[in-house]
N, C-alpha and C positions, 0 to 999 in steps of 0.2 A: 649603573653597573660598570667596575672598572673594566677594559680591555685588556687582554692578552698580548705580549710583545712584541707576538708574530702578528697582529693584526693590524701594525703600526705602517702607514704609506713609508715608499720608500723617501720620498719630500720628507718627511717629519723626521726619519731618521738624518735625512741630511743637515737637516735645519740642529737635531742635536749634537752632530757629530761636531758642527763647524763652533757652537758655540762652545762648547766642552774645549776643544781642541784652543781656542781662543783666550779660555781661563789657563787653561794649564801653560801655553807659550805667556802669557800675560805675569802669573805668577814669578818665572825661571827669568821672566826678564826683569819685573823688578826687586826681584831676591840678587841679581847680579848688579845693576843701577846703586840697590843699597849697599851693599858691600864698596861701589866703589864711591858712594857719595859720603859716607860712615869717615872713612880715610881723606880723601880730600879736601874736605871741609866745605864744598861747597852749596850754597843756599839755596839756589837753582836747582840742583839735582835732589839735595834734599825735601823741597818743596814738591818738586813733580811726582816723589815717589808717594811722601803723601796724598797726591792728588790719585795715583795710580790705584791704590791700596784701597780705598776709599770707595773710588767708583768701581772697583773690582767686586765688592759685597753687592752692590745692585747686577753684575752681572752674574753672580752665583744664583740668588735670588730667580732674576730672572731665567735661569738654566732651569732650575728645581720647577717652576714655574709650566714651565714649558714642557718638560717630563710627563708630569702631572697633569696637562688639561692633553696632551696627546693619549695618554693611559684611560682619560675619563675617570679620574678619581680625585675630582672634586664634587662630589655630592654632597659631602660632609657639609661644605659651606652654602648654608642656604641661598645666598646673594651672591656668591661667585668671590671670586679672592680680588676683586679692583682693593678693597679698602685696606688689605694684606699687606699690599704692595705699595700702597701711599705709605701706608706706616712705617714701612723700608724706608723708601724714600726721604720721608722728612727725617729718620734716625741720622740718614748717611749726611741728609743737607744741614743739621745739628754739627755733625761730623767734620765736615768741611769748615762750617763756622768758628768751631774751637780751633782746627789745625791753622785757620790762616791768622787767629788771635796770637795765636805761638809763635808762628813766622814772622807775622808782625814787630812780635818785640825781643827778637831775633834779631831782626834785620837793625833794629834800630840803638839796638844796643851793639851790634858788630863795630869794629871798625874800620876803617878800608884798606889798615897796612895789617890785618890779623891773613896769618899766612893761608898762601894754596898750595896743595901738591899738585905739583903738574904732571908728575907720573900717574896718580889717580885721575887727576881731571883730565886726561886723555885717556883713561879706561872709562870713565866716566861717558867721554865721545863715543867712543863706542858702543857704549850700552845705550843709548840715548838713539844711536843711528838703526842698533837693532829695533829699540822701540817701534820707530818711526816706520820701519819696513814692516814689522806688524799689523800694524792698527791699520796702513794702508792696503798691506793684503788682507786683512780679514774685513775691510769695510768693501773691495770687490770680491770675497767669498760669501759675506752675509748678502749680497745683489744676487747674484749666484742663484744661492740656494731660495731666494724670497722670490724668482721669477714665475714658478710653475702654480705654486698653491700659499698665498699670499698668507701672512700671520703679522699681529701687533704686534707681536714682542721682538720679533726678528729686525722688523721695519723700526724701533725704535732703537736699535743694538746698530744698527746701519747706521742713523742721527748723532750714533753716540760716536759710534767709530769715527764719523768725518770732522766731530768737533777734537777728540783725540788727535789726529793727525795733525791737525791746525796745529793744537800746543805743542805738542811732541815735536811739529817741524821747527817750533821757534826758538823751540828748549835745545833744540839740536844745534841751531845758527849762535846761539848766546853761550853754549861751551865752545864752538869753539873759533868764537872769539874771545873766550878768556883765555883758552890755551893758547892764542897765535898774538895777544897782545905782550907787548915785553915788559912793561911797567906792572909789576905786582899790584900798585894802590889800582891801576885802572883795571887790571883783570879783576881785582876785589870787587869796585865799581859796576863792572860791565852782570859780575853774579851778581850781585844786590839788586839791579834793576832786571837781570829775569828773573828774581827769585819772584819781586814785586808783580813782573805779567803775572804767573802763576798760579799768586795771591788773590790776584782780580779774577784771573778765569774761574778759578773755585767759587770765589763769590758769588759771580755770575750762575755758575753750574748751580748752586744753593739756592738763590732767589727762586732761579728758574721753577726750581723742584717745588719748594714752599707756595709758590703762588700755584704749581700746579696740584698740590698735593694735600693741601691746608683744607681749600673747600670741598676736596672729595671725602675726608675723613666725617666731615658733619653730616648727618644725614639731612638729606634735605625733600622733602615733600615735591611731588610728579604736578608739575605742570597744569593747568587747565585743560589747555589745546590736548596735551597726550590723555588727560582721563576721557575727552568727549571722544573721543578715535578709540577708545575701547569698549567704551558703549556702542559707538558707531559701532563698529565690528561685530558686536556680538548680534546687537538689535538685525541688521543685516544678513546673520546667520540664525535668526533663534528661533527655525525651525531645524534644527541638526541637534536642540537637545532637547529635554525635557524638565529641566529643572536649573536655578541659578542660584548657587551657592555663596554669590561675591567675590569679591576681587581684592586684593592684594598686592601693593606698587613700592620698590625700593630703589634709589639710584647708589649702583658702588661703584666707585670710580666713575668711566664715563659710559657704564652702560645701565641700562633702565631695565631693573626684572619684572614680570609680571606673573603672577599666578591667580592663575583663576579656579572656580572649585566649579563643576557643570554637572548635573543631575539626567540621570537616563532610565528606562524604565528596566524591571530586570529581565525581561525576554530578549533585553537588546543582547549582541554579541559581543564578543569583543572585539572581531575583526570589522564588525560596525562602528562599536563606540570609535575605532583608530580612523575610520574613513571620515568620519565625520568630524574629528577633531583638527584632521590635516588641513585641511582649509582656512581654520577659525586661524590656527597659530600661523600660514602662512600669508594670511592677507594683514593680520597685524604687523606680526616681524615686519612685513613691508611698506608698512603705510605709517608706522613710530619708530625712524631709524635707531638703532642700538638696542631695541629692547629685544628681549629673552622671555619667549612664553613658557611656560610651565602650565597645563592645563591637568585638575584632579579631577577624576571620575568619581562619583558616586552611585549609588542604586536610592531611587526613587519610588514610593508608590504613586501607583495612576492618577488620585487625587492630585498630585503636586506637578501633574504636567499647567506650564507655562503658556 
């Protein structure tokens, strides 16, 4: 059952506020970056914006993401949305691959006396220093808000943020030593080779994704160790029901669902069948880290007590 808006912790509204607020200065900043990398010609800034634009869809993503599992309205997805979100992922790490293929023969087809403006490539600075002041304040705002009641998604927007800053400080140092060198072929020179960091870091950011994101898309069959821990668990409780329906195990992303189907007689109540099921799911969750119980009720005749 979804939640109501007003039911929402004030944490969670914080956690969306900062990320929303995060896409929209992210967009205004590189809508202004582009405009002045578009005019100045340069490689560097046009690369970074690529880079920006790009990993900006996984932070939309993860925004909607996060809306959605605070409202509780993901029911629809039987196994939770891990595998939603790889497939994000690998689109945008596809993504990245093509833009540094571009840049690539970009760069190598440039030459080192084709012109710069250096009126843009100092707006250019600019936009580039806004960035940088960005992604460092919202990587200590996502800390912030992720102190009191901790979330994945925020904790991985933080990771994201501090590799952002990294590039963002270096993309910042590499204008403006293009602006502040006097020999055009070498300001040329000095963008070619951050256009080249740029290149790399996307790469790197792509790999990362693929290797993270590749084997969560397949499905892949639960463990030995975790199926004898569910048996365990239940054998250990199976006096709490009256019938055993079987079990059901899927990994998406990196967490482990379990659903189980459990038989009770029909005099039981409900506020029975709930006391006695609280246990079963909380001594699993505990003893299979990541998994997610889902336990079905059904009505039993007396014969089929267990």
């Amino acid at each position: 059952m979804s939640r109501r808006a007003d039911t929402i912790t004030s944490e969670q509204r914080n956690k969306e506020s900062a990320v929303f607020r995060a896409i929209v200065l992210d967009i205004l900043g590189a809508s202004f970056m582009l405009l002045c990398g578009l005019f100045s010609g340069s490689m560097t800034i046009i690369s970074e914006i690529a880079r920006i634009l790009l990993l900006l869809t996984i932070e939309i993503v993860s925004y909607i993401v996060l809306r959605r599992a605070h409202r509780g309205q993901f029911q629809e997805y039987e196994f939770g949305t891990g595998k939603i979100e790889r497939i994000i992922n690998l689109l945008v790490a596809f993504g990245l691959c093509i833009t540094c293929l571009y840049i690539f023969t970009r760069v190598i087809s440039i030459g080192d006396d084709a012109p710069l403006s250096l009126s843009s490539l100092f707006l250019s600075v600019i936009a580039a220093d806004i960035n940088l002041v960005i992604n460092i304040w919202f990587t200590m705002e996502f800390i912030r808000v992720n102190q009191e009641e901790s979330s994945v998604i925020i904790q991985s927007q933080i990771q994201s943020r501090m590799a952002k800053t990294v590039a963002s400080g270096i993309v910042l140092i590499v204008l403006i030593l293009a602006v502040g060198v006097p020999d055009p072929k070498l300001a040329r020179i000095v963008d070619i080779l951050g256009s080249i960091f740029v290149l790399c870091f996307m790469l790197m950011i792509a790999v990362g994704l693929i290797r993270e994101s590749l084997p969560e898309i397949l499905d892949r069959s639960v463990p030995d160790p975790d199926q004898y821990q569910i048996l365990r668990v239940l054998a250990a409780h199976f006096d709490q029901y009256d019938g055993f329906g079987g079990y059901r195990t899927r990994r998406s992303g990196k967490d482990l669902f379990i659903m189980i189907t459990l038989g009770f007689l029909p005099d039981t109540t409900l506020a029975e069948v709930q006391s006695r099921l609280e246990p079963i799911c909380h001594d699993m969750e505990s003893e299979i880290p990541g998994s997610k119980v889902t336990i079905i009720s059904e009505t039993v005749k007396a014969s089929g007590q267990g």
